[in-house]
BAMAR-126471 format. One record per residue (C-alpha): x, z, y; residue number from 0. Coordinates in nm, 4 decimals, always signed. Each point is the difference from the previous one (the first is absolute). Example, Ala and Ser with C-alpha at 12.3 -4.5 7.8 and 13.67 -1.06 7.14 Angstrom:
# BAMAR-126471
x=+1.2300&z=+0.7800&y=-0.4500&num=0 .
x=+0.1370&z=-0.0660&y=+0.3440&num=1 .
***
This chain:
# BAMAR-126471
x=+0.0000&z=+0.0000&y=+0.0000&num=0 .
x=+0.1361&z=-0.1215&y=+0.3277&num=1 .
x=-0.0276&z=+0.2742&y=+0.3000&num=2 .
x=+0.0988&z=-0.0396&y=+0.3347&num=3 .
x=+0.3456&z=+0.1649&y=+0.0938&num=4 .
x=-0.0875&z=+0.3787&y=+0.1882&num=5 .
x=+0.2813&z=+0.2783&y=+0.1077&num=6 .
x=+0.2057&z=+0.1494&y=-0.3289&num=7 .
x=-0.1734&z=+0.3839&y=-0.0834&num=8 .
x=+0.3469&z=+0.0922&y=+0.0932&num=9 .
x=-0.0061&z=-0.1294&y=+0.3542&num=10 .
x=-0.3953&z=+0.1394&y=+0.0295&num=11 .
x=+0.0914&z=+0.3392&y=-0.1116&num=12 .
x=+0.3132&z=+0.0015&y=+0.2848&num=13 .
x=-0.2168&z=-0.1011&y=+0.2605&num=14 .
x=-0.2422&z=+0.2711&y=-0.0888&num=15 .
x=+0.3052&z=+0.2567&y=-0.0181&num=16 .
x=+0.1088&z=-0.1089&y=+0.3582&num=17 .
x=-0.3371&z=-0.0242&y=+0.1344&num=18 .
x=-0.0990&z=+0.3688&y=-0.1345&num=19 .
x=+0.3069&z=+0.1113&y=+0.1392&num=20 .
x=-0.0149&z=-0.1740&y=+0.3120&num=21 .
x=-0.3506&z=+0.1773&y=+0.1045&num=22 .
x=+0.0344&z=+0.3316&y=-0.1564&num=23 .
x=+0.3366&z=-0.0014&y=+0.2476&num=24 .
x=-0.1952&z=-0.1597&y=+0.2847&num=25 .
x=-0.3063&z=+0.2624&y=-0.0463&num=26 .
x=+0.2846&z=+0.2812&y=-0.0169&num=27 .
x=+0.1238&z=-0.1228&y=+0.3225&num=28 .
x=-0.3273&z=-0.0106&y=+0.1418&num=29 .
x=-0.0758&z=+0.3539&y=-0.0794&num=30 .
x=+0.3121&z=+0.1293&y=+0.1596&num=31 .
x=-0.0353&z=-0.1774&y=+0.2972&num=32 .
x=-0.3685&z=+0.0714&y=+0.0529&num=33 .
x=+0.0938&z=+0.3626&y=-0.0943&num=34 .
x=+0.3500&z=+0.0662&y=+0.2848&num=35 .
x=-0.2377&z=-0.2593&y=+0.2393&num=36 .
x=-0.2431&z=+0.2873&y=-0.0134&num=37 .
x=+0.2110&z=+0.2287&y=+0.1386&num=38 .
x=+0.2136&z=-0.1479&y=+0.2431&num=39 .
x=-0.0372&z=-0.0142&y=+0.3373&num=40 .
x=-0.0625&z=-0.3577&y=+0.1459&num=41 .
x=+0.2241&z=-0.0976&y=+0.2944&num=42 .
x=-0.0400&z=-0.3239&y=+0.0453&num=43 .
x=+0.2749&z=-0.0404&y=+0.2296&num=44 .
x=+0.2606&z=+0.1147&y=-0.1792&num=45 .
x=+0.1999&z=+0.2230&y=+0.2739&num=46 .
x=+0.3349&z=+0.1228&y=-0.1267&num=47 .
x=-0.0440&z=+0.3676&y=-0.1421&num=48 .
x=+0.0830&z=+0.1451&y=-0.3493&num=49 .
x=-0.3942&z=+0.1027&y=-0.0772&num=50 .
x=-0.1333&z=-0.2672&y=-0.2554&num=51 .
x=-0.2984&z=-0.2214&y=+0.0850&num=52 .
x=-0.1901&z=-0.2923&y=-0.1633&num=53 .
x=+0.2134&z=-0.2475&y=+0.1894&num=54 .
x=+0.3146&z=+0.0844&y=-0.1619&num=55 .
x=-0.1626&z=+0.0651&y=-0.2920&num=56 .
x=-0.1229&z=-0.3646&y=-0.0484&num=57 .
x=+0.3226&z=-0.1166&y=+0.1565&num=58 .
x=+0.2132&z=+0.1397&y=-0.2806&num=59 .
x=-0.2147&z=+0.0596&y=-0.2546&num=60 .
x=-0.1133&z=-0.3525&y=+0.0069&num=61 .
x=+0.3003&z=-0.1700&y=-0.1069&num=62 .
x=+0.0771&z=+0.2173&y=-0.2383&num=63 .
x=-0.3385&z=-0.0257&y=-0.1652&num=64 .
x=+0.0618&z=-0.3843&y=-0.0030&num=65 .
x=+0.3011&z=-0.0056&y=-0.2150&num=66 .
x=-0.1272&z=+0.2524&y=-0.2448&num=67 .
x=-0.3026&z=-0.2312&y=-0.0610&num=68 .
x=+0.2425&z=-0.3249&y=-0.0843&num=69 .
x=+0.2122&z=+0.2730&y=-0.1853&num=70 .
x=-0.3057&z=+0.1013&y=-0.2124&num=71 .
x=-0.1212&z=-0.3676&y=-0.0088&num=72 .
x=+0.3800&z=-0.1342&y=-0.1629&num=73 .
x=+0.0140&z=+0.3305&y=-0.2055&num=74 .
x=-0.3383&z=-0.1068&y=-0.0964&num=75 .
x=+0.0946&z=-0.3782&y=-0.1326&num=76 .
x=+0.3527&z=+0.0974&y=-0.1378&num=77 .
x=-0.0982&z=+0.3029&y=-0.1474&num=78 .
x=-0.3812&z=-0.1419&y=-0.1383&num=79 .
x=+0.1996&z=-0.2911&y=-0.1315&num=80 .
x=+0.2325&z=+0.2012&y=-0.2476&num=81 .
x=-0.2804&z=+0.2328&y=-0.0603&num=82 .
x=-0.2173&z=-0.3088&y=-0.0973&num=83 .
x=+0.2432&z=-0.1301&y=-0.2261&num=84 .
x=+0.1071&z=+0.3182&y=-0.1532&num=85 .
x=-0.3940&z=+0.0405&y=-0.1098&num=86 .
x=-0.0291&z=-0.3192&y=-0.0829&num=87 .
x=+0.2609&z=-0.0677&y=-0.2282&num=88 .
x=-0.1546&z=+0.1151&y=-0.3634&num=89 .
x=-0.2769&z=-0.2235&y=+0.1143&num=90 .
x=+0.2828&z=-0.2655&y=+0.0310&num=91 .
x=+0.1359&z=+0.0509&y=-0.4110&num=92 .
x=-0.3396&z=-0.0359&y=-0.0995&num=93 .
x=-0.0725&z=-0.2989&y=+0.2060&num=94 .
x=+0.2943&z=-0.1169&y=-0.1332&num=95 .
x=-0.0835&z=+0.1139&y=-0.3841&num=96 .
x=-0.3137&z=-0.2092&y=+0.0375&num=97 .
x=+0.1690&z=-0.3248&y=+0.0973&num=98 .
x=+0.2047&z=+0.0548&y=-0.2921&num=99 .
x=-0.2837&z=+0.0495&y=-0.1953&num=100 .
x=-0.1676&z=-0.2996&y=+0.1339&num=101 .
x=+0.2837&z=-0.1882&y=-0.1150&num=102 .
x=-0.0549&z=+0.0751&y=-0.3469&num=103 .
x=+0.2473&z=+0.2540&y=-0.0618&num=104 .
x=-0.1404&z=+0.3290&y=-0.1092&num=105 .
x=+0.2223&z=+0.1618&y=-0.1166&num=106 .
x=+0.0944&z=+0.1996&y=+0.3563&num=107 .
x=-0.0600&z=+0.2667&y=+0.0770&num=108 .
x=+0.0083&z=+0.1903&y=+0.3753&num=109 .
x=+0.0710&z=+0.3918&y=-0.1638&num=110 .
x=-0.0368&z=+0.1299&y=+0.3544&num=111 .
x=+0.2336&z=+0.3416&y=+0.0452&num=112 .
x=-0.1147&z=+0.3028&y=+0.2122&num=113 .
x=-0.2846&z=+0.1838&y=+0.0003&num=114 .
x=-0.3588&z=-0.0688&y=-0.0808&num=115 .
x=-0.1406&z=-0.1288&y=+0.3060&num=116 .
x=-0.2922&z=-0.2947&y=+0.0998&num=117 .
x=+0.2375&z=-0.2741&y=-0.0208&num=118 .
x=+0.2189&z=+0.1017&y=-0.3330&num=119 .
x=-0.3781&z=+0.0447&y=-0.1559&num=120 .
x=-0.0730&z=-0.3471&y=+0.0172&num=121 .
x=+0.3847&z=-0.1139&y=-0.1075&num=122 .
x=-0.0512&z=+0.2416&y=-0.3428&num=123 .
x=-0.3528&z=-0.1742&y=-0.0256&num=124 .
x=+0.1401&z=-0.3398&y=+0.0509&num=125 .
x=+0.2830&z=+0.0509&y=-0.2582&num=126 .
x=-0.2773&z=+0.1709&y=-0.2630&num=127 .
x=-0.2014&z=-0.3717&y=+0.0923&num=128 .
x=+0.3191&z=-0.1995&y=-0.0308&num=129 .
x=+0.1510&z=+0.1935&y=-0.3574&num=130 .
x=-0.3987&z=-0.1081&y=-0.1053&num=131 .
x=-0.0118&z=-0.3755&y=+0.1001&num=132 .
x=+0.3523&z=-0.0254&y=-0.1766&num=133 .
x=-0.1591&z=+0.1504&y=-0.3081&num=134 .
x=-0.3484&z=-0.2234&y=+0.0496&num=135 .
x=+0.2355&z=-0.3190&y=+0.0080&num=136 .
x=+0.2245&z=+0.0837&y=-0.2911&num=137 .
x=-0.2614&z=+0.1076&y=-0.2013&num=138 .
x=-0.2275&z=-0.3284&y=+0.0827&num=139 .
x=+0.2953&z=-0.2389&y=-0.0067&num=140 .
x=+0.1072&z=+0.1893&y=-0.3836&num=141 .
x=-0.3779&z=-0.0508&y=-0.0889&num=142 .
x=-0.0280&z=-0.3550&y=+0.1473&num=143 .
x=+0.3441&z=-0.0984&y=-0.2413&num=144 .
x=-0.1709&z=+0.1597&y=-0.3048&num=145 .
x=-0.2789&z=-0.1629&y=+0.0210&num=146 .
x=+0.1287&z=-0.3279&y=+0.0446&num=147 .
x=+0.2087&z=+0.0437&y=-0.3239&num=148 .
x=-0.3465&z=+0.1092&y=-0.1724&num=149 .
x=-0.1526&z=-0.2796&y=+0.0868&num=150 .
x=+0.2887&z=-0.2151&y=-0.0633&num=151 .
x=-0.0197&z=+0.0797&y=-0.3508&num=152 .
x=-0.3433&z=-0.1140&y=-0.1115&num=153 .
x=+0.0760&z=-0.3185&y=+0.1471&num=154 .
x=+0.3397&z=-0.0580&y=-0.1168&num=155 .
x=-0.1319&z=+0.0834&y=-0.3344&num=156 .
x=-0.3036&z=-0.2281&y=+0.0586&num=157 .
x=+0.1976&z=-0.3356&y=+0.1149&num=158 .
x=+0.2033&z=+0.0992&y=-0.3304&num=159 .
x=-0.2851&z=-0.0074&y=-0.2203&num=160 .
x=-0.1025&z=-0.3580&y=+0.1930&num=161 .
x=+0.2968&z=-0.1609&y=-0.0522&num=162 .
x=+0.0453&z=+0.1107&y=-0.3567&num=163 .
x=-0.3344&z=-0.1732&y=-0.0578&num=164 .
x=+0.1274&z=-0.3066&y=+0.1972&num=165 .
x=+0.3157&z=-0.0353&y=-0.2439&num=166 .
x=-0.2086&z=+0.1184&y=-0.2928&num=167 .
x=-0.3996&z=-0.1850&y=-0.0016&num=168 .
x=-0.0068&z=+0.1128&y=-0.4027&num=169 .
x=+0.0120&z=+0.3906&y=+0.0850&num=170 .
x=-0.3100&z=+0.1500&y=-0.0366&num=171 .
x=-0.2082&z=-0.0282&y=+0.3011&num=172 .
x=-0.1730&z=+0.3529&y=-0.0768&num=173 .
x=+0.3078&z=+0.2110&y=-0.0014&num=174 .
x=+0.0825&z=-0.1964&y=+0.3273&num=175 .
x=-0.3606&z=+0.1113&y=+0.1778&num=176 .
x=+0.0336&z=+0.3155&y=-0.1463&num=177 .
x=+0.3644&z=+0.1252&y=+0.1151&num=178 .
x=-0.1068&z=-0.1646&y=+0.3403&num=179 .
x=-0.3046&z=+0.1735&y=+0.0210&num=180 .
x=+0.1764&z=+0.3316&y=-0.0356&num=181 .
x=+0.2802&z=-0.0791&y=+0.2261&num=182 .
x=-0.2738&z=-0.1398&y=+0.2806&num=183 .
x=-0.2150&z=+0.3113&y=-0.0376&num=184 .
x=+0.3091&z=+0.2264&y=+0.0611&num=185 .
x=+0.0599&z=-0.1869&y=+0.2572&num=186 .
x=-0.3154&z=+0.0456&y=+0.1475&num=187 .
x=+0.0049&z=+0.4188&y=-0.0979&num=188 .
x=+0.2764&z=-0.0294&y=+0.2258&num=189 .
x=-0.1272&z=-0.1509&y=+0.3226&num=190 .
x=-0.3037&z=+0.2291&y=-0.0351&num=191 .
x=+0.2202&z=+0.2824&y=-0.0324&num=192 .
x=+0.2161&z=-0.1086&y=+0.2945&num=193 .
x=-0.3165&z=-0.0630&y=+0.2208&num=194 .
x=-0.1806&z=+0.3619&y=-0.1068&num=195 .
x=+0.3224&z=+0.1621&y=+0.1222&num=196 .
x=+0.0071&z=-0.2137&y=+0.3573&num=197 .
x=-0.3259&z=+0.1472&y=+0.0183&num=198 .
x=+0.0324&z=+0.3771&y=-0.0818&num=199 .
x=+0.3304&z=-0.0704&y=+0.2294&num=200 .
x=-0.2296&z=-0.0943&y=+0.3264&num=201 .
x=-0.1734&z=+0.3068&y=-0.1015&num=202 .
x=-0.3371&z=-0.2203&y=+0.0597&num=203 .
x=-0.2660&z=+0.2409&y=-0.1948&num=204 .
x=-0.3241&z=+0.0368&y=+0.0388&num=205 .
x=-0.1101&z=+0.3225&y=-0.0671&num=206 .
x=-0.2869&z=+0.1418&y=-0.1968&num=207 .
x=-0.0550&z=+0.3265&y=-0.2301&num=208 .
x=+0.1487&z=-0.0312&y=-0.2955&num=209 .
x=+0.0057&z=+0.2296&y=-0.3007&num=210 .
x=+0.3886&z=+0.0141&y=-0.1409&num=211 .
x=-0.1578&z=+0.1214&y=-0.3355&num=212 .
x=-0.1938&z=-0.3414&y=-0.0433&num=213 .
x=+0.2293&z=-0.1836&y=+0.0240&num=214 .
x=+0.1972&z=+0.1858&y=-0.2371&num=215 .
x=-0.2131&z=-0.0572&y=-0.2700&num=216 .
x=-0.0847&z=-0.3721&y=+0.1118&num=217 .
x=+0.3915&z=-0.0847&y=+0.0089&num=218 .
x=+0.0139&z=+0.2088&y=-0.3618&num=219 .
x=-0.2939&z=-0.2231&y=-0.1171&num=220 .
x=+0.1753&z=-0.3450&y=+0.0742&num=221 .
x=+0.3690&z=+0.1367&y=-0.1587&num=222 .
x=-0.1594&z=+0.1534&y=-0.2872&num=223 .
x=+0.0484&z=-0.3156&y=-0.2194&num=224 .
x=+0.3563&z=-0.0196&y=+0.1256&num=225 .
x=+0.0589&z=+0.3341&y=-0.0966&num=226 .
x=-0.1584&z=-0.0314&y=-0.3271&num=227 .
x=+0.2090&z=-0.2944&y=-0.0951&num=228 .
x=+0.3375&z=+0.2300&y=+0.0821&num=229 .
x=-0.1470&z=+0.2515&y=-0.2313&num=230 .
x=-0.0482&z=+0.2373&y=+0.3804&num=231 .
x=-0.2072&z=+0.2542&y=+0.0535&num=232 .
x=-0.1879&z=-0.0021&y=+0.3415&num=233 .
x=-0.1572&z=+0.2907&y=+0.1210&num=234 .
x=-0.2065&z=+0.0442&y=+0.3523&num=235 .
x=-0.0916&z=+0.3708&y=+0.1179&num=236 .
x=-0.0856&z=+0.1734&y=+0.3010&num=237 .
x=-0.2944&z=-0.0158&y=+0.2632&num=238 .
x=-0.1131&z=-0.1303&y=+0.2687&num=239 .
x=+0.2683&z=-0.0936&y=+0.2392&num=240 .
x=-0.1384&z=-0.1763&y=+0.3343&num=241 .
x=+0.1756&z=-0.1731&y=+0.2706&num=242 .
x=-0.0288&z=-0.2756&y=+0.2431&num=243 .
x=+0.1641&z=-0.3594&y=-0.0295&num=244 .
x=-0.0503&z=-0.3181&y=-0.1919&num=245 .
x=-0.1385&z=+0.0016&y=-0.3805&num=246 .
x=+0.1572&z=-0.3251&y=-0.0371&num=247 .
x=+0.3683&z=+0.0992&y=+0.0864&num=248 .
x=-0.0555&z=+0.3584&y=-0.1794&num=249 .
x=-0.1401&z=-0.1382&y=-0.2951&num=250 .
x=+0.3326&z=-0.2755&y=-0.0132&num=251 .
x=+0.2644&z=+0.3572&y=+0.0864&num=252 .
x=-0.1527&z=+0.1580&y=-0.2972&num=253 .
x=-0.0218&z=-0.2420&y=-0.2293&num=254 .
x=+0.3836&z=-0.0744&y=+0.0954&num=255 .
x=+0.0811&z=+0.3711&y=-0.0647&num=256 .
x=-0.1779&z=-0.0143&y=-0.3583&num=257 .
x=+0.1050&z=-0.2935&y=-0.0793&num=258 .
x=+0.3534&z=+0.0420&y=+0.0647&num=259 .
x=-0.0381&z=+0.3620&y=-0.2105&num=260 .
x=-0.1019&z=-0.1991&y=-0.2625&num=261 .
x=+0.2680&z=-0.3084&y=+0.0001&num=262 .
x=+0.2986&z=+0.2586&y=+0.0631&num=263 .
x=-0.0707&z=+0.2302&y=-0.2938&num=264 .
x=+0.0834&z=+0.0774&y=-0.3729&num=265 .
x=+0.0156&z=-0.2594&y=-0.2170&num=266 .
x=-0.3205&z=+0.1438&y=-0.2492&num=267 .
x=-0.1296&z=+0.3569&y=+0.0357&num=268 .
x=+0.0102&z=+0.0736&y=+0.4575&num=269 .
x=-0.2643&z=+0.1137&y=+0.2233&num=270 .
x=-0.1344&z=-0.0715&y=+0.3135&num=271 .
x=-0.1388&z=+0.2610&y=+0.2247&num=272 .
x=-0.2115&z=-0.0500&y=+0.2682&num=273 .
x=-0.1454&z=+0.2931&y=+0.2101&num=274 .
x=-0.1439&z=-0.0071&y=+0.3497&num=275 .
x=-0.0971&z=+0.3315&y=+0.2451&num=276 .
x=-0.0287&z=+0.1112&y=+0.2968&num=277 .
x=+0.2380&z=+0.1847&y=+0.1378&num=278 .
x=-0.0713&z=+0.1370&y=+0.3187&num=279 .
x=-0.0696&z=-0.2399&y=+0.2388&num=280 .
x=+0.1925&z=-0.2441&y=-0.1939&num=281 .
x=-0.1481&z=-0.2414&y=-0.3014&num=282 .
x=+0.2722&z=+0.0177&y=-0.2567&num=283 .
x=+0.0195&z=-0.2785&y=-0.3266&num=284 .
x=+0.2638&z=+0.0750&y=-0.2500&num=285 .
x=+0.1299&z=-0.2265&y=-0.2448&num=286 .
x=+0.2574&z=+0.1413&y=-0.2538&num=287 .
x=+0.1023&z=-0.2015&y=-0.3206&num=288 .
x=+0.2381&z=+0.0482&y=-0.2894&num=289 .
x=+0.2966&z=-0.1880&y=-0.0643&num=290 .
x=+0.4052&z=-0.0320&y=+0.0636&num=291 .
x=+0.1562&z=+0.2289&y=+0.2393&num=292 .
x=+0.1006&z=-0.1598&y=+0.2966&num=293 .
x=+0.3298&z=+0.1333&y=+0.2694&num=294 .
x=-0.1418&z=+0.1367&y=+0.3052&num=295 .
x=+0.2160&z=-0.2269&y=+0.1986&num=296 .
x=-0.2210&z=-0.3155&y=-0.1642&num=297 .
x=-0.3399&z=+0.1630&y=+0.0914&num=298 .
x=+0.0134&z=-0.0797&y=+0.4268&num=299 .
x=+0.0911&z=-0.3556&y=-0.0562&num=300 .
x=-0.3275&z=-0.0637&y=-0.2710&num=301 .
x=-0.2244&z=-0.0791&y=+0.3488&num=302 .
x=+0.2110&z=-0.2977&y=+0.1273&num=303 .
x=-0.1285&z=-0.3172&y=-0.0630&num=304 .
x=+0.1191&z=-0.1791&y=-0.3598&num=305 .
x=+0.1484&z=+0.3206&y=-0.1314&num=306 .
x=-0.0806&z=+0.1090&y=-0.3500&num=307 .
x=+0.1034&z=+0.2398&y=-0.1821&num=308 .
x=+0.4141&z=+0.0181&y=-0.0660&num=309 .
x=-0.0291&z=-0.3939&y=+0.0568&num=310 .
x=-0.1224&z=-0.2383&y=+0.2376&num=311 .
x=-0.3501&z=-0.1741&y=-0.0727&num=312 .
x=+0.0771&z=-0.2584&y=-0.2756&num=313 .
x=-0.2396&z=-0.2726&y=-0.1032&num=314 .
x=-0.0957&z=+0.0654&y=-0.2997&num=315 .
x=-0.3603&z=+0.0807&y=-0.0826&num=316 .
x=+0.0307&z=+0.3718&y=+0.0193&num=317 .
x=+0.1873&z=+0.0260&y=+0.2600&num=318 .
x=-0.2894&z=-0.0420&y=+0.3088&num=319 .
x=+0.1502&z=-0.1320&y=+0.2985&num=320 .
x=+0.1420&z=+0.2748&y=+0.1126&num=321 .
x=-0.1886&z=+0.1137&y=+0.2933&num=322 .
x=-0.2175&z=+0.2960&y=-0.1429&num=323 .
x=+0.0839&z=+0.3068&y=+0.1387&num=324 .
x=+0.1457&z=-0.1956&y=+0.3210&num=325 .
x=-0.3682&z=-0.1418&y=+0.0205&num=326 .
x=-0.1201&z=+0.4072&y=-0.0460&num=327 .
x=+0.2290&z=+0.1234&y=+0.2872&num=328 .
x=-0.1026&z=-0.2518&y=+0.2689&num=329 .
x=-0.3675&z=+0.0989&y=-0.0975&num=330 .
x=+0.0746&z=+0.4027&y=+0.0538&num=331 .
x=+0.1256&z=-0.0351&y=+0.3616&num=332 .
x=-0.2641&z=-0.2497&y=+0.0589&num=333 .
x=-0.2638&z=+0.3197&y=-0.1059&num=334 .
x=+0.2731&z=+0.2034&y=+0.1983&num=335 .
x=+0.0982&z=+0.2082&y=-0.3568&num=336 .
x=+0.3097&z=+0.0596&y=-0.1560&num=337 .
x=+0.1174&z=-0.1084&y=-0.3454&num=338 .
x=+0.1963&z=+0.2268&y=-0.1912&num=339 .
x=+0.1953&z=-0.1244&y=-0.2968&num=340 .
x=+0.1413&z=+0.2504&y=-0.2440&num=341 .
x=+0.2334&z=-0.0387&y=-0.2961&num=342 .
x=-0.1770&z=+0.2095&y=-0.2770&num=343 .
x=+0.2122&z=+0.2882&y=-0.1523&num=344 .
x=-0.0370&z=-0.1923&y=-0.3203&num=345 .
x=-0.0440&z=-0.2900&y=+0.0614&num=346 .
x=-0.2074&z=-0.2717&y=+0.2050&num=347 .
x=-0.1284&z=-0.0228&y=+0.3292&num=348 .
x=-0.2236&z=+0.2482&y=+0.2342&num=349 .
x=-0.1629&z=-0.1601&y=+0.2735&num=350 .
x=-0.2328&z=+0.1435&y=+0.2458&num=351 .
x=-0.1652&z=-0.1729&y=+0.2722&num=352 .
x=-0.1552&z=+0.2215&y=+0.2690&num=353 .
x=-0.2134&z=-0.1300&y=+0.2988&num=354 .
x=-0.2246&z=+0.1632&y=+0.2659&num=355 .
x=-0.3075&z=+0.1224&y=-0.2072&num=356 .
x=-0.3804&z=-0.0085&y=+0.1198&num=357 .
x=-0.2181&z=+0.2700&y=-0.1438&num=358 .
***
């Protein structure tokens, strides 16, 4: 936005210096002289004697007065001038800061020194803002070059399949359809997956009242058969557990929670727990499952996107696309909740979501 050029803040803050100066001195002035005119004698003709009288008064005191005013006045200027720039300058680093900013580097930082004051406030907020855009980028530019190489891959494998086909017309055409049906719907898993988290990301939810312990048992309903097949067993308790958000997105963080209990478990023989409560004037759903113990230092990195487990996502049918609990997370501080993930003490995973309840 163009604007048209005005006088620096550092050149309007001297002038206001001088000019306060200038009439608190004149005003000072003013009262003194009103004050020794008041009790002088007047002698207007101003015969030689020692007694004092309003003609030599204004004859010496005059003058005097004069040069004390442009005194004040150049005091004023000289003195409002390094005053001026003295306040100004933190407002100068961050000025600066921004411009660098603006550039497109962000990883600078202003880490104002002295004491806590108006002006090193908004440097420590502007360096909390900065150290959080450089995290934002990273993080997007990280999830923007994993999802490219997810996507990649069903297409790579695709035009692989195609030109196999190409070199080879006798191969069966229904093994063809059928390994590029799978890869195609993966594929597509994926660029739902990637467009649900854009959109628990904008945090655009439309809010209703929800009941956590529904949609428990509705998520528990649609795994069952999963869980069944993996030889699982999937048990829902607790009450009713109300809260405000969208049943679409809560239903989809759920059914992400059970379904990666169930994926990431024993090989025959695990459990599944689901529970949901309130807990003061939170809504609380807890999803704890059997299976291999995992380090502690693994568990904070399982909510980044394409993360799985020990391993990155890997295309094979089990292995999801690797967006599950990263999908979960985005949908928590959309419902402004926390998720909590927990290494069990024998094993598995603890997770508990908790978001602002509604009773």
């Amino acid at each position: 936005m163009r604007r048209r050029p005005g006088l620096s803040v550092r050149l309007r803050l001297t002038l206001s210096y001088a000019g306060f100066l200038t009439v608190a001195g004149a005003l000072l002035m003013a009262v003194v002289w009103g004050f020794l005119l008041r009790y002088v004698p007047d002698n207007s003709q101003g015969l030689l004697g020692t007694s004092p009288n309003r003609y030599l008064l204004v004859r010496t005191f005059a003058p005097a007065a004069a040069v004390a005013m442009a005194f004040l006045l150049v005091l004023g200027l000289v003195g409002g001038w390094f005053l001026a720039g003295r306040m100004l300058a933190p407002l100068t680093r961050i000025t600066a800061a921004a411009r660098t900013a603006g550039s497109g580097s962000l990883s600078h930082r202003i880490r104002m020194e002295g004491r806590e004051d108006e002006f090193r406030e908004l440097a420590d907020v502007f360096d909390t803002m900065l150290e959080q855009l450089e995290s934002h980028v990273a993080e997007q530019q990280r999830f923007a070059a994993n999802a490219s190489h997810e996507l990649r891959t069903p297409l790579a494998i695709s035009r692989t399949l195609l030109d196999v086909a190409r070199r080879d017309p006798a191969r069966g055409q229904d093994e063809l359809l059928e390994r590029l049906q799978a890869v195609n719907t993966r594929a597509i898993d994926l660029t739902e997956a990637l467009l649900l988290l854009s959109r628990s990301d904008r945090g655009n939810v439309t809010r209703a009242n929800v009941d956590l312990s529904l949609v428990a048992e509705e998520a528990a309903e649609t795994l069952l058969p999963l869980a069944e097949q993996r030889g699982i067993t999937l048990d829902v308790t607790g009450g009713t557990t109300r809260t405000s958000g969208s049943e679409e997105l809560l239903l989809r963080m759920v059914t992400n929670l059970v379904q990666n209990a169930i994926v990431h478990n024993l090989p025959t023989g695990g459990t599944v727990t689901v529970h949901t409560e309130m807990r003061g004037d939170a809504s609380v759903v807890r999803v704890e499952n059997t299976g291999h113990r995992l380090p502690p230092e693994l568990v904070p990195t399982l909510t980044e996107p394409f993360q799985r487990g020990t391993d990155r996502a890997r295309t094979d049918e089990h292995a999801g696309v690797g967006l599950g609990l990263a999908i979960v997370h985005s949908i928590v501080r959309a419902h402004d909740g926390t998720l909590d993930l927990v290494p069990g003490p024998t094993g598995g995973l603890l997770a508990t979501v908790r978001i602002p309840g509604k009773r």
